[in-house]
Structures are given as structure tokens and as C-alpha cells.
C-alpha positions in Angstrom: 26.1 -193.9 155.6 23.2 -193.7 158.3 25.3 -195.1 160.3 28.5 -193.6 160.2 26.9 -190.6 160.9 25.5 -191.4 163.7 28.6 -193.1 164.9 30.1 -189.3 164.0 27.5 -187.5 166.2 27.7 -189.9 169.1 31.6 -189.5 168.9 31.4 -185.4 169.3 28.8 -185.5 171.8 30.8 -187.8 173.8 33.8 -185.3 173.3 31.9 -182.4 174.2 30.9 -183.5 177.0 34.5 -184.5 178.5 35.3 -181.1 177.1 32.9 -179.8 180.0 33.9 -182.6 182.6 37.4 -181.3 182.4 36.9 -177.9 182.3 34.6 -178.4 185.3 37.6 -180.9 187.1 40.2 -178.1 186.3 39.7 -175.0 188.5 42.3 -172.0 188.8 44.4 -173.2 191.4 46.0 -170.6 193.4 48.2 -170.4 197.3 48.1 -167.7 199.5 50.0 -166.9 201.7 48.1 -165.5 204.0 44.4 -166.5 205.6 42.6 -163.6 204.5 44.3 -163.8 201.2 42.9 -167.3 201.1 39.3 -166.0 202.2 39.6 -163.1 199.8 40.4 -165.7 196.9 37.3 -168.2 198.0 35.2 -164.6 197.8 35.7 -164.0 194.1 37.3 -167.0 192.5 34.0 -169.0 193.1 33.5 -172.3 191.6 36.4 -171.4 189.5 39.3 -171.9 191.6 40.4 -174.2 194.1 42.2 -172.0 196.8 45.0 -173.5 198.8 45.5 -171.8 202.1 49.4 -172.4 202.9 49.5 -170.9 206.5 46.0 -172.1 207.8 43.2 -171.6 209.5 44.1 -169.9 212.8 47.7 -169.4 211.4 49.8 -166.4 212.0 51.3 -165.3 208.6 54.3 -163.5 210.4 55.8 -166.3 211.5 55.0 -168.5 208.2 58.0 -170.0 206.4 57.2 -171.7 203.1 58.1 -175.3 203.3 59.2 -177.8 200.9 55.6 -179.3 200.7 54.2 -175.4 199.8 56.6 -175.3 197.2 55.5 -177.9 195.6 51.8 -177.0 196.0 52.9 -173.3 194.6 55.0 -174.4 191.6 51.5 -176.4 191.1 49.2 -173.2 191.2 48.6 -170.5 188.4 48.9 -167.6 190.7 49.9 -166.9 194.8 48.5 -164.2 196.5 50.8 -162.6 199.2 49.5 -159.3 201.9 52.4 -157.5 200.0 53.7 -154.2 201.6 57.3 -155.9 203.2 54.5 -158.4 205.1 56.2 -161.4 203.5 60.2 -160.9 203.9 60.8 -164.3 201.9 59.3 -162.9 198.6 62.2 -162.1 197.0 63.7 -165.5 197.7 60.2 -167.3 196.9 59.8 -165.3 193.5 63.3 -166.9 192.6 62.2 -170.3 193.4 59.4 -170.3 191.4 60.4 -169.3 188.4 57.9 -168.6 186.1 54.9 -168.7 188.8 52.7 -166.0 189.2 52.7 -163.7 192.6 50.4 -160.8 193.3 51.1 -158.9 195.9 47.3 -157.8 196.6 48.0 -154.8 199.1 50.4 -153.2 196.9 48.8 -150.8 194.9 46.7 -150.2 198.2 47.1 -146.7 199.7 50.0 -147.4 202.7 50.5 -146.0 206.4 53.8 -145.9 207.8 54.8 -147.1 211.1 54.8 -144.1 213.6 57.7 -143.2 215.1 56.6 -144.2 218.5 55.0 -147.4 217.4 56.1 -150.9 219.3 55.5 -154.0 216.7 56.0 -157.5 218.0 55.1 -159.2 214.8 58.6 -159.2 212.7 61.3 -156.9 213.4 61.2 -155.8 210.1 58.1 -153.3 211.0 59.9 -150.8 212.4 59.4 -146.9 212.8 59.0 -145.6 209.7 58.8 -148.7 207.6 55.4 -149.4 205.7 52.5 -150.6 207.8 51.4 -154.0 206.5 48.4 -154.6 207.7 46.3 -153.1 205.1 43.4 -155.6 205.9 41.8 -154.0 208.8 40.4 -151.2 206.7 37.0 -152.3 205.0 37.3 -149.9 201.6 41.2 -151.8 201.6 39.6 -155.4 201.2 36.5 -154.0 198.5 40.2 -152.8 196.6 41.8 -155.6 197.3 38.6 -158.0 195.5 38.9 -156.4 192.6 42.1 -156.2 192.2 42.2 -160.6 192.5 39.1 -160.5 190.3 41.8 -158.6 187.5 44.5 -160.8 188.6 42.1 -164.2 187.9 40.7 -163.2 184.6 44.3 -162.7 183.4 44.7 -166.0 184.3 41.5 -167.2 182.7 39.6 -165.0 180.2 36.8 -166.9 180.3 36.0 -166.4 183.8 36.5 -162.8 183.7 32.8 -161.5 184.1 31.9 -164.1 186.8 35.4 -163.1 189.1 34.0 -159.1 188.2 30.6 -160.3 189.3 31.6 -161.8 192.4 33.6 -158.8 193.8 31.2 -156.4 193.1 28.6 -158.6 194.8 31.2 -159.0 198.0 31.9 -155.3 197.4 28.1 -154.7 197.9 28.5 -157.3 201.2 31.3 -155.0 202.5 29.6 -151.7 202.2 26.4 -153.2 204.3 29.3 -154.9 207.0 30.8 -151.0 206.8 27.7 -149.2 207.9 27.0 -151.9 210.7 30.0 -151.6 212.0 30.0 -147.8 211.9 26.9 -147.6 213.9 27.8 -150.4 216.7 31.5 -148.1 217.1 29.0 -145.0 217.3 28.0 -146.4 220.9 31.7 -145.7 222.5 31.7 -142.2 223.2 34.1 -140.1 221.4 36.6 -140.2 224.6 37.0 -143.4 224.4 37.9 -143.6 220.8 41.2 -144.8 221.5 43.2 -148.0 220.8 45.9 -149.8 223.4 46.5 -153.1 221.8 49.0 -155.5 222.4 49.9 -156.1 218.5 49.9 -152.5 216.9 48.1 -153.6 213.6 44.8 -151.4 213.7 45.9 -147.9 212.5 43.9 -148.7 209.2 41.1 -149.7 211.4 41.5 -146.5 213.5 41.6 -144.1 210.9 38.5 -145.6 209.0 36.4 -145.5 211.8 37.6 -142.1 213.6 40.0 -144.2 216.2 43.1 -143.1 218.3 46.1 -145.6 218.4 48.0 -145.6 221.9 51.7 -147.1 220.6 52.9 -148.2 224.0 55.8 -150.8 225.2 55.5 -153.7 227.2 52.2 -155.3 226.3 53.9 -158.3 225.2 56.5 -160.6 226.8 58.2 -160.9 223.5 59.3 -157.1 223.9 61.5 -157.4 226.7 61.0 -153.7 227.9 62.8 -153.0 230.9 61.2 -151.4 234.3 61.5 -148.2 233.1 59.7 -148.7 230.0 56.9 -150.6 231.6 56.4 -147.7 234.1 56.4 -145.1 231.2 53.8 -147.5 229.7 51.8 -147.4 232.9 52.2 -144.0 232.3 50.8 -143.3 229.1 48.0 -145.8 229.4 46.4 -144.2 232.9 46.9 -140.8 231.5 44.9 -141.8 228.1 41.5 -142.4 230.4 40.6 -145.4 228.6 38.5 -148.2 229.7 39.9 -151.2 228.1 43.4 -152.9 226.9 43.0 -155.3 224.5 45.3 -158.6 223.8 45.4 -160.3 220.7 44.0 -163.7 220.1 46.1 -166.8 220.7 48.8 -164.7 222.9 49.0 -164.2 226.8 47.4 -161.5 229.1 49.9 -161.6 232.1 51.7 -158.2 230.7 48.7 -156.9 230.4 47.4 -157.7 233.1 49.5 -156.0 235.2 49.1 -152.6 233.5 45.5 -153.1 233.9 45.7 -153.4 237.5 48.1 -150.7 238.0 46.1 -148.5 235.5 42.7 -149.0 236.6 41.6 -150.5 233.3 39.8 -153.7 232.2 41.4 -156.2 229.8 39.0 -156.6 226.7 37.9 -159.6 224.4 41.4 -160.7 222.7 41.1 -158.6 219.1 42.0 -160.8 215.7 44.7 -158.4 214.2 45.7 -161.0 211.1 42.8 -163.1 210.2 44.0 -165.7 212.2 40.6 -166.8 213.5 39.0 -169.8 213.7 35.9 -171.5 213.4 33.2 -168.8 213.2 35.3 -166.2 213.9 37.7 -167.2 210.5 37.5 -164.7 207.8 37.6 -161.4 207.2 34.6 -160.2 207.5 34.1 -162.7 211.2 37.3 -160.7 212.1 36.1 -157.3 211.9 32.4 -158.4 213.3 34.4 -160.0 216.3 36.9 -156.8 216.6 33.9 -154.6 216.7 32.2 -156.7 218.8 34.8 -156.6 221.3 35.7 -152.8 221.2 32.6 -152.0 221.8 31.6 -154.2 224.5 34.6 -152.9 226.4 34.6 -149.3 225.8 31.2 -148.4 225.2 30.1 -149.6 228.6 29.7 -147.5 231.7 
């Protein structure tokens, strides 16, 4: 009887602790579909989930096209984050695809800007004026939304891990207000004249209007925009009669376009600006991104 008791207690100890080895094997898995959506997942999902970032490190989530590989690794996963807001125009067929898989589109109940009438984008052509601007990402308060709103969409997913995903994006909520106020005081240093934007992907009016910024929406920054001569003078135009300092490309694309409105202008062309989380190495992530951003706006228009 001794015996077989012992024999019993062995047997559920054994069985409890495989209980806990597979729980502890078996993370949440999610995709995104996007590199900060990735980042944002790592930030709150924890230990708890095993993020699979689909475009990549240094990847530009414009130009991403699931393929059949990703498909496979999304019918896999519990949930996909997307940038939502028209950023991803394969949704519709995706959601189709996968059936029964969950998608969150985390910028969607986030508080939208619309593309300006006069505004240039290079990214899609689906971002044209008056369309919704997707690039909710570059505005601080956005991404402490954004958290909570994948801590909700991971405890619906698993209940258990609902006060440790809460946990976690209120602690990186906390991280973000600190990374708010520093950036507040370096953009402090570029006098108010300077406030203004010309970038060669149109993506910071979030940015702008967080931290008090002007967006020049000019033509011909890019070689993908094929402007003709008369557009490119009207952009000379605009840019020398704005009295700014700086141009600013964006990271991974050429400078010859700018360049030659720099030297026609008068102006300098800044440190290339991250405008979709496409960094790498130390400058990957979204908080890297806005440090680097900052960085670079204010080394090239707060100096004499």
C-alpha cells in the first residue's frame, strides 16, 4: 500500500512538472508584419511569446509581400500584428488566407492624420492626398497606445498571462514617457525657426505635431518621383524660401536628388532619418529610431 502510494505521488510529480516544461516550451507565438510591430510585441509579450518578425531587421514594410514561407509561419501563430491604417494593402487578401488566424491591426483604433493635400509620398501609391497617414509610429503617446492595446490583444489570447502583458506595457509605458521628455528637451535646442521638416519620405507629421514641428511636403527628393524640371525648380523654390538649415534623406535610400537641392538651396543634407523602424543594429527599434531621428534633427538644425 506504502508503496503504491508512493509510486502515485512520484507519478503526479513527474506530471506536474512536464505540465510546467510545456507550458514553459509553449510561448504565444505571434508575426508581425512590420519591425516595430515585432519590437512592440518583444516589449510586452515577454517571456511569454515568441515573436516572429516576417519583414526583418532593416526591412521596409512597404515593399513587404507575404511569402509562401510567412504563410506558413502565420497560419502557425495565435495572432499577427499589422501597422493597420491602409499600411498593409494585402490585408484583405491575407485575412482570407488565413482563415481563422487572428490579425490585429494595432494602429487602428489610434487617433489618424490624413495626407495633406500637397503631400508627395514615395512609399506606396496608395498614400495619396487625402488618404489616411499610416505612419502612426512616429508619435511617442501613439506607441504607449499602441502597448496596451497588444497587451489586451495577448491576454485574449492567454488569460493567464494577462497581468504580466498589463505589467509590461505600463512598465514600457513608464520607459516612453522618460524617452518623451528627453527628446522634448534635445528638440528644445533648434530654435523655433527652424522647427521645420523637409524630408525625403513624408512620414513625420505625427512626429511634427507631437513635438511642435512644421512639415515641408515638397517634390523631387526622391528619384522614384520622377518630377519633371519644373517641379524640381518649384521645389528649389519652396525649400530656399522656408530658411531651413538641413534636408534630410531617409536611411537606406540615395542623396543625389537631394543633393542638388541642397546646393542650389544653400542648405546642408542631415544624418539619413529612420521613418519605418527599419534600422539596424543599435539603431533597430522604436525607441533607437526616435533617439537616432532626434539625434539627427538636432545636430543639423540646432547648429549655427
Amino acid at each position: 500500500m506504502r508503496l503504491r502510494l508512493l509510486r502515485t505521488s512520484i507519478f503526479t510529480s513527474m506530471a506536474g512538472l512536464l505540465g510546467v516544461v510545456a507550458a514553459a516550451a509553449a510561448p504565444l507565438q505571434v508575426s508581425a508584419l512590420h519591425p516595430l510591430m515585432a519590437d512592440l510585441a518583444r516589449q510586452v509579450g515577454g517571456e511569454r511569446v515568441q515573436v516572429f518578425d516576417l519583414v526583418g531587421e532593416g526591412g521596409n514594410p512597404h515593399r513587404y509581400e507575404p511569402r509562401p514561407a510567412d504563410l506558413r509561419q502565420m497560419q502557425a501563430s495565435a495572432l499577427v500584428l499589422a501597422g493597420g491604417k491602409h499600411l498593409e494593402p494585402y490585408l484583405d487578401r491575407l485575412k482570407s488566407t488565413l482563415g481563422g488566424v487572428t490579425i490585429i491591426e494595432v494602429g487602428r483604433t489610434i487617433p489618424s492624420l490624413t495626407v495633406g493635400k500637397d503631400a508627395v509620398y514615395t512609399c506606396c501609391p496608395s498614400h495619396a492626398a487625402g488618404t489616411l497617414d499610416p505612419h502612426w509610429w512616429h508619435g511617442i503617446e501613439n506607441t504607449r497606445r499602441a502597448a496596451r492595446v497588444v497587451a489586451q490583444a495577448f491576454a485574449e489570447k492567454d488569460p493567464a498571462g494577462k497581468d504580466y502583458y498589463t505589467a509590461n506595457a505600463s512598465a514600457y509605458g513608464k520607459r516612453l514617457e522618460g524617452l518623451k521628455k528627453w527628446a522634448r528637451s534635445e528638440l528644445g535646442k533648434v530654435p523655433r525657426g527652424q522647427r521645420k521638416l523637409v524630408t525625403a519620405h513624408n512620414a513625420f507629421r505625427y512626429f511634427a505635431k507631437e513635438f511642435g514641428f512644421e512639415v515641408i511636403a515638397v517634390a523631387g527628393l526622391t528619384k522614384e518621383q520622377n518630377t519633371t524640371p519644373q517641379e524640381q525648380a518649384k521645389t528649389i523654390e519652396s525649400v530656399g524660401n522656408s530658411g531651413v538649415r538641413a534636408v534630410f534623406p531617409e536611411l537606406g535610400a540615395g542623396t543625389k536628388p537631394l543633393q542638388a537641392i541642397a546646393k542650389a538651396t544653400g542648405t546642408r543634407i542631415g544624418a539619413p532619418l529612420i521613418a519605418d523602424g527599419n534600422g539596424t543594429g543599435s539603431d533597430a527599434g522604436f525607441e533607437a529610431m526616435i533617439r537616432h531621428n532626434v539625434n539627427a534633427i538636432t545636430a543639423a538644425l540646432a547648429a549655427p
